[in-house]
N, C-alpha and C positions, 0 to 999 in steps of 0.2 A: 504494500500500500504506500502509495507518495504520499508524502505528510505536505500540510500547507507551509509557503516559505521562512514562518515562523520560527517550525519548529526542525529538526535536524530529521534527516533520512538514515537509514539502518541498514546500512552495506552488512553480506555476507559473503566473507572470500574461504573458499576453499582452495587449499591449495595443500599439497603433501609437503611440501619447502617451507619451514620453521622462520627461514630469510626472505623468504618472497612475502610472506603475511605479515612481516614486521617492515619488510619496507612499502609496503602497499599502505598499512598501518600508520607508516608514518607519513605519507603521500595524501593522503584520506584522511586519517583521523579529526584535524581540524576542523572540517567543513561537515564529517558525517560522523554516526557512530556505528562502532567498526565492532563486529564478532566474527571471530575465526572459528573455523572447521577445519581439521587436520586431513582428513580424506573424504571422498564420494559419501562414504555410510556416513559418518559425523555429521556430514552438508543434509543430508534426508532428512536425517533425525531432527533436526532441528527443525527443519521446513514442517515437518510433521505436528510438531509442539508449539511454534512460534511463526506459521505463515504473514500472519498478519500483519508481524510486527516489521517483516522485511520489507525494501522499497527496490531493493535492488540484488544479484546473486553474480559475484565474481568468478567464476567459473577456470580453475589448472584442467583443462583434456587431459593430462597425460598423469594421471594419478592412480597407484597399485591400489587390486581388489576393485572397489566401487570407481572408475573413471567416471569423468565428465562427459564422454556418452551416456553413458548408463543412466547418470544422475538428469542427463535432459531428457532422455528417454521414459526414466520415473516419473518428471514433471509431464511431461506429455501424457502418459497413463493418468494421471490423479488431476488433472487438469490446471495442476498448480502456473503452468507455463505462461498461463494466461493472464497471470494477475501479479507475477514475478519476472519484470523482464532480467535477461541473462546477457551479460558481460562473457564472453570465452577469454582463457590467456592460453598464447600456443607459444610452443619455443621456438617457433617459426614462421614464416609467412608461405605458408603451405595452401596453395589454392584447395585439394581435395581437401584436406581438414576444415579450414573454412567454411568452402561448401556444405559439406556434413555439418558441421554444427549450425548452418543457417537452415538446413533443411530441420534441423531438429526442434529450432523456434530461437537461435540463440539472435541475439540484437546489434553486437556489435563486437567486435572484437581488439586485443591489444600483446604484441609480444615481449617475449624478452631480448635485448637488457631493459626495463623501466623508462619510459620517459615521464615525469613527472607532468608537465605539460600536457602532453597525447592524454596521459591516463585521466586527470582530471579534469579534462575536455569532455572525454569518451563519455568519463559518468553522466557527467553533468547533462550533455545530449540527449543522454540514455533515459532518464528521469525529465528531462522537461518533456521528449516525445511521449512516453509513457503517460505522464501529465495530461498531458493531450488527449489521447486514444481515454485514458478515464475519465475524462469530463464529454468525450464525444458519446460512451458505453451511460451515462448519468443523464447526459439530457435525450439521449433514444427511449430511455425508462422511461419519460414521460408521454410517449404514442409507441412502444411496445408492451404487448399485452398477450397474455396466454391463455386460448379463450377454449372452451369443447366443442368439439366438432365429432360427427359421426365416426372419426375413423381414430382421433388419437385429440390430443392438444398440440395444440399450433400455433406458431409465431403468426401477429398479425400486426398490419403496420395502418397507421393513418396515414389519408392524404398527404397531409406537410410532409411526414417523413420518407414516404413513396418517392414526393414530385424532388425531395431534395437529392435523394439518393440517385434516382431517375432508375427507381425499378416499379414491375406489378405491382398492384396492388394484390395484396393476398397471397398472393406468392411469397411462400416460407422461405423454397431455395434462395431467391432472390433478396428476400430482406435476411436473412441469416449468412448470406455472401457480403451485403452490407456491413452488417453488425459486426462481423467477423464470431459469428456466435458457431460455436462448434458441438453442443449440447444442451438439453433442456430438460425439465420435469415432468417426468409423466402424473397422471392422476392418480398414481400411488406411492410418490413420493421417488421414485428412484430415477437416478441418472441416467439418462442416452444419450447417444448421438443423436446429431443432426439427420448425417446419413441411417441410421437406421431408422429414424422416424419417416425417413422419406421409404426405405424398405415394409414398414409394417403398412405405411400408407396403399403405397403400389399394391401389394400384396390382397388389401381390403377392396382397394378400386376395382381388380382387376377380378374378385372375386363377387361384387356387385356387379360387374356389368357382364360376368358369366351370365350369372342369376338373372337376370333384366334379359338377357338373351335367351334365356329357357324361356320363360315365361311367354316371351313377344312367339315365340318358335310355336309354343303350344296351342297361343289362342291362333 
């Protein structure tokens, strides 16, 4: 969660280097408050315990046992990725690593050796865009609505927020392509995807308009 400019943001670096977290520590600490995770599992656990309290998640790849794959990979399961953006540090400027980690949700990246400049630039970008994307996710709450329909519950969007987006009206994929919304609540409380809500739908449609075919066949 980004805190308002008031009050200080809550970096979380993971890193397996004892040296890299104290001078990343001392790079950062002034401007933010700073908790260390020794490895990938340390970095979970905490996310586990204390999600809320993070604004940002500094990310070593190359870390024994739990890697920084792993750990965006878990974010990606648990959907934490969405509400945590992610800092990667590579010991290189390795296009495929890169790549992988952007495909995994990561936001931005920084190597070694440290530049203190780059790194506190990086943050900084990293949390004002972020900033951004949750106030655009706060005032879409006010014309998204999750309403019942025959076949499941569905994103549904108002006019303004349709004509602003410039998608259908009604249209879930479309407004949830918008949103960048990647799961919702069914009417019983549990988690899904997007896509699979669009799976159960299909599934319903296609099994109404069997039925509506029999029926038309028989009279």
């Amino acid at each position: 969660m980004i805190k308002e400019s008031r009050e200080k943001n809550r970096l979380l670096i993971a890193d397996d280097s004892k040296m890299n977290r104290e001078i990343l520590k001392e790079i950062l600490g002034d401007e933010y408050i700073v908790t260390e995770a020794k490895d990938g599992t340390e970095a979970i656990e905490l996310l586990k315990k204390e999600e809320d309290s993070f604004s940002a998640l500094l990310l070593d790849l190359n870390m024994p046992e739990t890697n920084g794959y792993q750990v965006l990979e878990w974010m990606n399961e648990e959907y934490v990725i969405e509400r945590i953006p992610v800092i990667v540090i590579l010991a290189e400027d390795n296009h495929e690593n890169i790549e992988k980690a952007y495909e995994l949700g990561a936001m931005d990246y920084f190597t070694y050796p440290f530049d203190m400049f780059e790194i506190q630039k990086r943050v900084a970008g990293t949390l004002n865009l972020y900033k951004k994307y949750e106030n655009l996710i706060m005032a879409s709450k006010q014309v998204i609505y999750v309403c019942n329909s025959d076949y499941s519950r569905i994103l549904y969007a108002s006019d303004g927020f349709c004509h602003k987006f410039n998608v259908e009206r009604n249209n879930p994929y479309n407004v949830s392509i918008a949103r960048g919304i990647s799961f919702y609540i069914d009417e019983n409380g549990n988690k899904k995807s997007v896509d699979q809500w669009f799976s159960d739908a299909d599934k319903k449609m296609y099994k109404d308009k069997k039925r509506k075919s029999l029926k038309y066949n028989r009279n």
